[in-house]
C-alpha positions in Angstrom: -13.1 -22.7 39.2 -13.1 -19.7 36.6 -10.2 -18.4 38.5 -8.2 -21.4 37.9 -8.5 -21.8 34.3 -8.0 -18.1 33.8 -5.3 -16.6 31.9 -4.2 -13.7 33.5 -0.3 -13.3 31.8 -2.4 -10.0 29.7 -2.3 -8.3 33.2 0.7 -6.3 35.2 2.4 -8.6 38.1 0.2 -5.9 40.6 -2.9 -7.2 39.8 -1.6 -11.1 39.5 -0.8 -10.3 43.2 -3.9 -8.9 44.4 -6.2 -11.4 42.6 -3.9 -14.2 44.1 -5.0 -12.9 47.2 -9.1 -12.8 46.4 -11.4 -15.7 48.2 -14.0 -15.7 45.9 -16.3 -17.7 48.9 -15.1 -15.0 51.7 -17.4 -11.4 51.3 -14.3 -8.6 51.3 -16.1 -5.8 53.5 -12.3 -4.1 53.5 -13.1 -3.8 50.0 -16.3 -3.0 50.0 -15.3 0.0 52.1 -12.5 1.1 50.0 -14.5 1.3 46.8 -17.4 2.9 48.9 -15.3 5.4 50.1 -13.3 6.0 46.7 -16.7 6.4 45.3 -17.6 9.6 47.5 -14.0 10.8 47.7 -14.1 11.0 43.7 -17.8 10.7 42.3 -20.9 13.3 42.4 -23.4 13.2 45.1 -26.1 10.1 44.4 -27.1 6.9 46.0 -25.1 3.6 46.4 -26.7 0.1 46.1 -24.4 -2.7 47.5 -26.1 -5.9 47.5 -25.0 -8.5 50.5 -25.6 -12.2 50.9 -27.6 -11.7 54.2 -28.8 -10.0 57.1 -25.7 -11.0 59.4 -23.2 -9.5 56.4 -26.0 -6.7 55.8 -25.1 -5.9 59.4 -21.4 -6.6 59.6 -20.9 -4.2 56.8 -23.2 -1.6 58.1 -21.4 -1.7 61.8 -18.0 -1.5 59.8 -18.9 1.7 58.2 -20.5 3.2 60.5 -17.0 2.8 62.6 -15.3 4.6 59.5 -14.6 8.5 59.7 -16.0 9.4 56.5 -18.4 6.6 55.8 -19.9 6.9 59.4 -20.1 10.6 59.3 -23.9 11.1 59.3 -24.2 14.6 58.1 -22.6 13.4 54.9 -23.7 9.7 54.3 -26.9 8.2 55.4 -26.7 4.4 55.8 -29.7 2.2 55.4 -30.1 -1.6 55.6 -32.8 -3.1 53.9 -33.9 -7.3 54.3 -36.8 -9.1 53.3 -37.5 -10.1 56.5 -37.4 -6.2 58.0 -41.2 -4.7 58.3 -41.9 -2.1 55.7 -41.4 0.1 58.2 -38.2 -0.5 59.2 -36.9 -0.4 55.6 
C-alpha cells in the first residue's frame, strides 16, 4: 500500500524502474546476494546479520550462497544459520 501512494517523481527513471519491479511480499535472495557480496567486495572484514522470515528462506538463502563463488568460498566467508527451533548446539 505505501508503494502506491508514494511519490517517487524526486527520483531518476532508473530507480522508478527497478522499484516497479520490487514485490514487497516475495523475499529477493538475488538481492540479498548482490548487497552481500557488494558488502565484502567493498567493506572491511566484520560480521553480517541478515534476518529471514523462516527456516525454509533461512535455508534457501544459505544453499544459494553457498552455490556462489565468492560467497561460498569457505576460507573467506563462514556461513551460519541460526533458528529458534535449532538446539543451542547447532547454532
Amino acid at each position: 500500500d505505501a508503494l502506491e501512494t508514494a511519490d517517487f517523481k524526486k527520483y531518476s527513471f532508473r530507480v522508478r524502474e527497478a522499484l516497479s519491479c520490487w514485490n514487497p511480499d516475495s523475499i529477493g535472495f538475488n538481492l540479498i546476494e548482490s548487497v552481500l557480496c557488494h558488502i565484502c567486495k567493498n567493506e572491511r572484514p566484520g560480521a553480517i546479520l541478515v534476518f529471514m522470515t523462516g527456516w525454509d528462506d533461512i535455508n534457501t538463502l544459505k544453499e544459494q550462497l553457498q552455490a556462489h563463488p565468492l560467497l561460498g568460498d569457505r576460507s573467506k566467508v563462514l556461513l551460519l544459520a541460526c533458528h529458534g527451533s535449532m538446539a543451542s548446539t547447532e547454532q
